[in-house]
LUMSE-83178 format. One record per residue (C-alpha): residue number from 1; x, y, z. Coordinates in nm, 3 decimals, m for minus. Layout:
LUMSE-83178
+-----+---------+---------+---------+
:   k :      c1 :      c2 :      c3 :
+-----+---------+---------+---------+
: NUM :       X :       Y :       Z :
...
+-----+---------+---------+---------+
This chain:
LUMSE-83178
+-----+---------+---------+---------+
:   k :      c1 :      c2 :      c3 :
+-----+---------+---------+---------+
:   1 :   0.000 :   0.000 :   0.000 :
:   2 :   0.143 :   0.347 :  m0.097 :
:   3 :   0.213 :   0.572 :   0.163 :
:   4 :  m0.112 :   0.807 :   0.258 :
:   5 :  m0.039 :   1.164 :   0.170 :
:   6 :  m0.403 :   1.232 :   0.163 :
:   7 :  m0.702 :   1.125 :   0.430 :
:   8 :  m1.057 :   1.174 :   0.208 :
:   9 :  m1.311 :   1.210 :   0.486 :
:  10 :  m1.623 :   1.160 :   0.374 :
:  11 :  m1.950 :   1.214 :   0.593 :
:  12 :  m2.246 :   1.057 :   0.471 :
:  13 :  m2.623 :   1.124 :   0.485 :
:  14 :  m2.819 :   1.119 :   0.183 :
:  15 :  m2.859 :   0.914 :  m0.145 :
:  16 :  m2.689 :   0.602 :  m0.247 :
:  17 :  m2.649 :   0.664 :  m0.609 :
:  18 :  m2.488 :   1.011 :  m0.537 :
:  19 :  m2.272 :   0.835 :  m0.268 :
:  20 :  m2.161 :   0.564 :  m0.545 :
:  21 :  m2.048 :   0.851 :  m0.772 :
:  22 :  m1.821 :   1.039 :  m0.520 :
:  23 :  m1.672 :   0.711 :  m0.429 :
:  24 :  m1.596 :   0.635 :  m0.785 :
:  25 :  m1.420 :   0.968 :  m0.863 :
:  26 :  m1.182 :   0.880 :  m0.584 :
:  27 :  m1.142 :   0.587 :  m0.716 :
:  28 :  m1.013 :   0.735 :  m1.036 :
:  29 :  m0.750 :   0.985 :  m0.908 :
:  30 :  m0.427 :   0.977 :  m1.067 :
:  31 :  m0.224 :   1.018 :  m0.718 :
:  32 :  m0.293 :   0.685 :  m0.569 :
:  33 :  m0.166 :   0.779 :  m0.225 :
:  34 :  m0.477 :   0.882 :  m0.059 :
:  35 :  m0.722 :   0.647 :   0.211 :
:  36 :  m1.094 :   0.743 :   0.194 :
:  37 :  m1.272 :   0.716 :   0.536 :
:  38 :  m1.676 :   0.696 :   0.509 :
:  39 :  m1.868 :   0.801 :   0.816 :
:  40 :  m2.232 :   0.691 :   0.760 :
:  41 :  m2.457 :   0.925 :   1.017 :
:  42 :  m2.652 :   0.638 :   1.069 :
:  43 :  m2.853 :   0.648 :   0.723 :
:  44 :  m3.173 :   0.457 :   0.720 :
:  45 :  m3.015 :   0.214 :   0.468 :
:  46 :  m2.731 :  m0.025 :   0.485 :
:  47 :  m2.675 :  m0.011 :   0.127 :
:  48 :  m2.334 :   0.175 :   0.172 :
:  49 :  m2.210 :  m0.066 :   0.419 :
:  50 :  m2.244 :  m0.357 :   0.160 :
:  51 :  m2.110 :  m0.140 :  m0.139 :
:  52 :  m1.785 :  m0.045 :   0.094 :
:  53 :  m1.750 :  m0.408 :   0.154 :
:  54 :  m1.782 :  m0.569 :  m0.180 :
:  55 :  m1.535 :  m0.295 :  m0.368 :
:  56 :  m1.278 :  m0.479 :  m0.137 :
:  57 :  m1.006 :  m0.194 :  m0.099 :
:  58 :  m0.786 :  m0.145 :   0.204 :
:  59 :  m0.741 :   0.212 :   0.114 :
:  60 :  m1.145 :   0.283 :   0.207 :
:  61 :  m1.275 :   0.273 :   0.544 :
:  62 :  m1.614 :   0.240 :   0.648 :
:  63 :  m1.754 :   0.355 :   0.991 :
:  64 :  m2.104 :   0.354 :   1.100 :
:  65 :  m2.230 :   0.558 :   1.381 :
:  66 :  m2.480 :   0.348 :   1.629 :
:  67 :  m2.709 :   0.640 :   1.613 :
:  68 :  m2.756 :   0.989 :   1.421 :
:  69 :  m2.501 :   1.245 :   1.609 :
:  70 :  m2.569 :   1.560 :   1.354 :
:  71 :  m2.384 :   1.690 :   1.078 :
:  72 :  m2.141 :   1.892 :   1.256 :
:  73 :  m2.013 :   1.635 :   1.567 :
:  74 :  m2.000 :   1.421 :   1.249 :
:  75 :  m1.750 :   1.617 :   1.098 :
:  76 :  m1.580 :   1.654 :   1.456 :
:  77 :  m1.569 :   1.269 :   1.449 :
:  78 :  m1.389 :   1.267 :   1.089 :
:  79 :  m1.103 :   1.522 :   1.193 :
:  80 :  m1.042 :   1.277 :   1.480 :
:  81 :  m0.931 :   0.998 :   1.231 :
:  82 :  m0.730 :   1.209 :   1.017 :
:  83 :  m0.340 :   1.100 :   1.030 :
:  84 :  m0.223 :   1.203 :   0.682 :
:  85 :  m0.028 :   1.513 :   0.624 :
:  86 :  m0.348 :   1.648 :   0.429 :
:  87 :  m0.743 :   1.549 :   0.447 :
:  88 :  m1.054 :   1.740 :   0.303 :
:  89 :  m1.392 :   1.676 :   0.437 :
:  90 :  m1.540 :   1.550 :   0.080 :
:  91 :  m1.947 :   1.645 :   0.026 :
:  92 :  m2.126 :   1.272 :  m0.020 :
:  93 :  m2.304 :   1.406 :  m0.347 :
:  94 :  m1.962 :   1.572 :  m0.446 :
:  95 :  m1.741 :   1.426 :  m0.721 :
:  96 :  m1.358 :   1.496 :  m0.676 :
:  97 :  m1.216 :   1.494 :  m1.125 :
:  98 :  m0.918 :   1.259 :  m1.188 :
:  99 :  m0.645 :   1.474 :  m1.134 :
: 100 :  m0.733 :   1.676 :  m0.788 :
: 101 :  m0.530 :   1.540 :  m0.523 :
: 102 :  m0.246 :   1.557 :  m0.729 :
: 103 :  m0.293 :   1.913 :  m0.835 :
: 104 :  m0.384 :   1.997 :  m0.429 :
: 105 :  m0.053 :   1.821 :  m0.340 :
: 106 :   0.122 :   1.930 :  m0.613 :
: 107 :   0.020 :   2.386 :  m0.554 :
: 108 :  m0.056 :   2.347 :  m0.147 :
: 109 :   0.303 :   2.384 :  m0.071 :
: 110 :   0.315 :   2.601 :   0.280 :
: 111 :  m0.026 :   2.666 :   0.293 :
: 112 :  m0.307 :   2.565 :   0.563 :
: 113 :  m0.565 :   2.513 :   0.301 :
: 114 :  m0.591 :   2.455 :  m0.050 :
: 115 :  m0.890 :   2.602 :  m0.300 :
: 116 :  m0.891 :   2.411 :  m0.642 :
: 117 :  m1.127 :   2.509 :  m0.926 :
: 118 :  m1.429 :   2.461 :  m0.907 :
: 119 :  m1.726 :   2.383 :  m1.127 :
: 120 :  m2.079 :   2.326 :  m1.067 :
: 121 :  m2.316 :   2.007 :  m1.160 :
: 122 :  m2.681 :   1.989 :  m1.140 :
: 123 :  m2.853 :   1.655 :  m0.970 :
: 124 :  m2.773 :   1.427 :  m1.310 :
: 125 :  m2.362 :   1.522 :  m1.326 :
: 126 :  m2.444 :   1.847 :  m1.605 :
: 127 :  m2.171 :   2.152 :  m1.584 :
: 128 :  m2.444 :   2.449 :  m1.460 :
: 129 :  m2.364 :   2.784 :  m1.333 :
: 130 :  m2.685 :   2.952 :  m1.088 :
: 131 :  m2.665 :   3.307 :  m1.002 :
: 132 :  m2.506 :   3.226 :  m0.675 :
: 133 :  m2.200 :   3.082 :  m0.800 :
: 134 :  m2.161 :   3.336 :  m1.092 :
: 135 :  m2.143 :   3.573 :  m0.759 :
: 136 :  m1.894 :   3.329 :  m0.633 :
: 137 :  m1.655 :   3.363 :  m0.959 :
: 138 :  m1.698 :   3.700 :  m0.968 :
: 139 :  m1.555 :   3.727 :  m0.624 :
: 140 :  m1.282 :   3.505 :  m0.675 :
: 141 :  m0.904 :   3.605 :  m0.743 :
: 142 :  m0.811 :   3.665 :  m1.089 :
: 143 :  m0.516 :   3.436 :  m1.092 :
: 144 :  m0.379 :   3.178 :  m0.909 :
: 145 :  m0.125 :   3.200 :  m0.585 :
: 146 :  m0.071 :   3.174 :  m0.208 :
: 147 :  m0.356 :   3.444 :   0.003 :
: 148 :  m0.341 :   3.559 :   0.374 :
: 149 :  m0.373 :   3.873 :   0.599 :
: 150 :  m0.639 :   4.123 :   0.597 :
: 151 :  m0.670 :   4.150 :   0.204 :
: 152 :  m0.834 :   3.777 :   0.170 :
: 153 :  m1.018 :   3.833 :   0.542 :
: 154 :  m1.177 :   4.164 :   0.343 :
: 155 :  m1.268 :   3.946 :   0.015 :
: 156 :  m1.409 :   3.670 :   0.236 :
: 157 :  m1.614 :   3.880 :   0.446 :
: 158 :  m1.712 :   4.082 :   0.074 :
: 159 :  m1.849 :   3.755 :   0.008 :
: 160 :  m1.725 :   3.389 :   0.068 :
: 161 :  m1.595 :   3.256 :  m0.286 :
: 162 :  m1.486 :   2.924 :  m0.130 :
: 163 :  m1.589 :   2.540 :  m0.183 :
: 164 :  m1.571 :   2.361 :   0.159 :
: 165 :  m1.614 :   2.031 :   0.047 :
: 166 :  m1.332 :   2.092 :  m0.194 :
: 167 :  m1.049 :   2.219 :  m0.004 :
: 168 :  m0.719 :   2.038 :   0.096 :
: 169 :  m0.643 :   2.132 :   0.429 :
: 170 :  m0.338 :   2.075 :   0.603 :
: 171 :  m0.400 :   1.801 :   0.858 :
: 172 :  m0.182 :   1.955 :   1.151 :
: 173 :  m0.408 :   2.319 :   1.101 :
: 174 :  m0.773 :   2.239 :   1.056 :
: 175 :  m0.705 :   1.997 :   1.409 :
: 176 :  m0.602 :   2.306 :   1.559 :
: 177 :  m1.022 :   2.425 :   1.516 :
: 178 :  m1.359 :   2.221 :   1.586 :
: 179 :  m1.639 :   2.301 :   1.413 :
: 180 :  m1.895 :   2.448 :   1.606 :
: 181 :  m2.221 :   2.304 :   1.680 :
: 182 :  m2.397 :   2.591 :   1.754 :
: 183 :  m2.418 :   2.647 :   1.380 :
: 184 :  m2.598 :   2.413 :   1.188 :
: 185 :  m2.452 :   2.566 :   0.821 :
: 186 :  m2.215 :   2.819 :   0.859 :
: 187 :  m1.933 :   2.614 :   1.022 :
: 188 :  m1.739 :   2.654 :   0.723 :
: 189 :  m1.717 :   3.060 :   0.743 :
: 190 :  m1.604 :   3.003 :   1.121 :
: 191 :  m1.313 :   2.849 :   1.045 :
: 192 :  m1.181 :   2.957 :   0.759 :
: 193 :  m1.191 :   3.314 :   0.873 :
: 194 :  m1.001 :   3.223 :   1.206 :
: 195 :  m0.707 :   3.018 :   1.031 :
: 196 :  m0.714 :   3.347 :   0.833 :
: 197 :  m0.725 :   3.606 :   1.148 :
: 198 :  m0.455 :   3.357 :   1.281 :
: 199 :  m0.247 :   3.395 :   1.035 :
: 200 :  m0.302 :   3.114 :   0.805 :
: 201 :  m0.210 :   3.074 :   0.450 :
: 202 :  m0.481 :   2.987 :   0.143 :
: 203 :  m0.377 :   2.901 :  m0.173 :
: 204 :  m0.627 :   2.962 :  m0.426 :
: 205 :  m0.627 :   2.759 :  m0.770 :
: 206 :  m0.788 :   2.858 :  m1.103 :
: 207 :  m0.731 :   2.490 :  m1.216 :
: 208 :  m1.088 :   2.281 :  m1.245 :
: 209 :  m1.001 :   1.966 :  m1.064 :
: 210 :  m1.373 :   1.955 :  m0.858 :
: 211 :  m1.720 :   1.946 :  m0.949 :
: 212 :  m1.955 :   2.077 :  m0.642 :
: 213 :  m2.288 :   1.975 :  m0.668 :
: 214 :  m2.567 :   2.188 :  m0.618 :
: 215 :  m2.946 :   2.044 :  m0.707 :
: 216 :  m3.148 :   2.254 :  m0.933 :
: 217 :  m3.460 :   2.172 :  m0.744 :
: 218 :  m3.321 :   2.291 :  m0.404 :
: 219 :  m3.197 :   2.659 :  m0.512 :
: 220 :  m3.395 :   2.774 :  m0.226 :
: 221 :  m3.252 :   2.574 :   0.037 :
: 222 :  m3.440 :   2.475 :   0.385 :
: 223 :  m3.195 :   2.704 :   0.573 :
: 224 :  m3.232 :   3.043 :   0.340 :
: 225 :  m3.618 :   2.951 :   0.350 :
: 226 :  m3.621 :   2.944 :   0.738 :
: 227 :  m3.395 :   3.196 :   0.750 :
: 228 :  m3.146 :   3.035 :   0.939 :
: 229 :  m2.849 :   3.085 :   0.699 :
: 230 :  m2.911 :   3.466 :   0.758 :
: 231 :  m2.956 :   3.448 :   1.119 :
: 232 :  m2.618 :   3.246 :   1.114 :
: 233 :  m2.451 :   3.484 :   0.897 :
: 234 :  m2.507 :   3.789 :   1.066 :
: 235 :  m2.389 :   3.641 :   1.450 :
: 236 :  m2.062 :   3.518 :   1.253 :
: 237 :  m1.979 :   3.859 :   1.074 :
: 238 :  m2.048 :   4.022 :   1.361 :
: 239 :  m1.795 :   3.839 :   1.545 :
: 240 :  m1.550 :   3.852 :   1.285 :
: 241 :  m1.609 :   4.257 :   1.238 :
: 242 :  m1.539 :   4.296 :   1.653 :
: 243 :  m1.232 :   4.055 :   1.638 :
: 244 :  m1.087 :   4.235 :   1.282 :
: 245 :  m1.170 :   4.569 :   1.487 :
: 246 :  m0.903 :   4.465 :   1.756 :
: 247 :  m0.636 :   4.347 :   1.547 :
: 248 :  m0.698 :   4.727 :   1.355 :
: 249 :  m0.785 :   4.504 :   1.009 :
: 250 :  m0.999 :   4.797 :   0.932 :
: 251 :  m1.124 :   4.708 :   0.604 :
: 252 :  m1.186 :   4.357 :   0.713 :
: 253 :  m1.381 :   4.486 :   0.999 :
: 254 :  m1.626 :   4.731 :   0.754 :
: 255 :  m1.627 :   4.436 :   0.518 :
: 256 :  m1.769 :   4.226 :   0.805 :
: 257 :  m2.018 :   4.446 :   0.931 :
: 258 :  m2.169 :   4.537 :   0.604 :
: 259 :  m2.115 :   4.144 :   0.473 :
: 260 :  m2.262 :   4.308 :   0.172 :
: 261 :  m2.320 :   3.964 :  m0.036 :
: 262 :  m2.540 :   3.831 :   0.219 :
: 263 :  m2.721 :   4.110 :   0.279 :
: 264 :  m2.831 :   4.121 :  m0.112 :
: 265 :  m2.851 :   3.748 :  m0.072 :
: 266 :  m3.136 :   3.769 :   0.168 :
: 267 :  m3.307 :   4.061 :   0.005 :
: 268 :  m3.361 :   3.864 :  m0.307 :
: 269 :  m3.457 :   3.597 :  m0.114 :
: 270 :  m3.706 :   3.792 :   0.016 :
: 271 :  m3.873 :   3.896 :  m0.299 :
+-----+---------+---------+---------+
């Protein structure tokens, strides 16, 4: 078995199929040195525990929880098996293209966390672009290369341009944080804006090596209906504008405060 440069942890809740596919692109990556771990949240099906079984790989990993412990403690339970220099915490509908670990090991270099290219598929694996993500590009860097400080806090807070479930992070940083179950789905935001404020390093890649998927039939999500997303948003840029404030990251701190994305983000989704 090759040595593991890369830990794929995978937390799974949802549908089968999807499951199957973001198991096969791992499957098909060109840099063989990488152990997927599966953490099934207690699905009402034991489909995935056969599938894991019969594909009859050392390099993948299945663990069933006994019970349902939540999406984030799930995640929390992931990081704790994590032993490779590198892991990312892969979406169980997402689909990783042949050649993204090696590009993430290849660009990471002294970074905490790695941001490939992304693209966006639809619920049947077609290349789509919604509003939201044309946002997303927009906001992106213009070119590829290592990020930190208060210029990439400012962007962030402008408006996060990053894909979670597609970033390489260094194994030794992202242990360094827990996710926080008091939010239920902006976790992400809270911890890449404090390996930022602490000084962390992103490297942001123009190269498509990831395909995020994001159903056309669930644009208006549960959480922006509810309006939890917003509720979540605002307590987490208001944090981040008080703790940018003391460090005298002025423009970070007015970039937090007016978090000027989500504001518009909620006013359309108010219309």
């Amino acid at each position: 078995m090759n040595k593991v440069k890369i830990d794929i942890l995978l937390p799974y809740w949802g549908e089968f199929e999807l499951l199957k596919r973001a198991i096969g692109s791992v499957l098909e990556q060109t840099e063989t040195g990488w152990r997927l771990q599966i953490f099934d949240d207690h699905y009402p099906s034991l489909e995935a525990s056969k599938y894991c079984t019969e594909l009859h790989d050392e390099r993948i990993i299945y663990y069933r929880h006994k019970k349902n412990i939540g999406v984030t403690e799930n995640f929390n339970f992931a990081l704790q098996k994590a032993t490779a220099d590198y892991c990312v915490l892969l979406g169980c509908d997402d689909k990783m293209l042949p050649s993204y670990a090696e590009t993430a090991l290849a660009n990471i270099g002294d970074a905490d966390f790695y941001q490939p290219g992304v693209e966006v598929i639809d619920e049947n694996d077609n290349v789509y672009l919604p509003l939201g993500d044309r946002i997303k590009k927009l906001l992106q860097p213009t070119r590829s290369g290592q990020l930190s400080g208060e210029k990439v806090a400012t962007s962030l807070s402008n408006g996060n341009w990053l894909y979670f479930p597609s970033i390489l992070w260094k194994t030794s940083t992202i242990k360094r944080y827990r996710f926080d179950s008091s939010y239920t789905i902006t976790q992400d935001v809270m911890l890449e804006l404090n390996i930022i404020k602490d000084g962390g390093i992103l490297f942001f890649d123009k190269n498509i090596t990831f395909q995020y998927r994001r159903f056309t039939k669930s644009l208006s999500s549960t959480g922006i209906s509810s309006g939890t997303r917003f509720k979540e948003e605002e307590k987490v840029y208001a944090h981040f504008a008080s703790q940018f404030k003391a460090m005298g990251w002025r423009k970070a701190a007015r970039a937090s405060t007016i978090h000027i994305t989500s504001r518009l983000h909620q006013l359309i989704a108010r219309l």
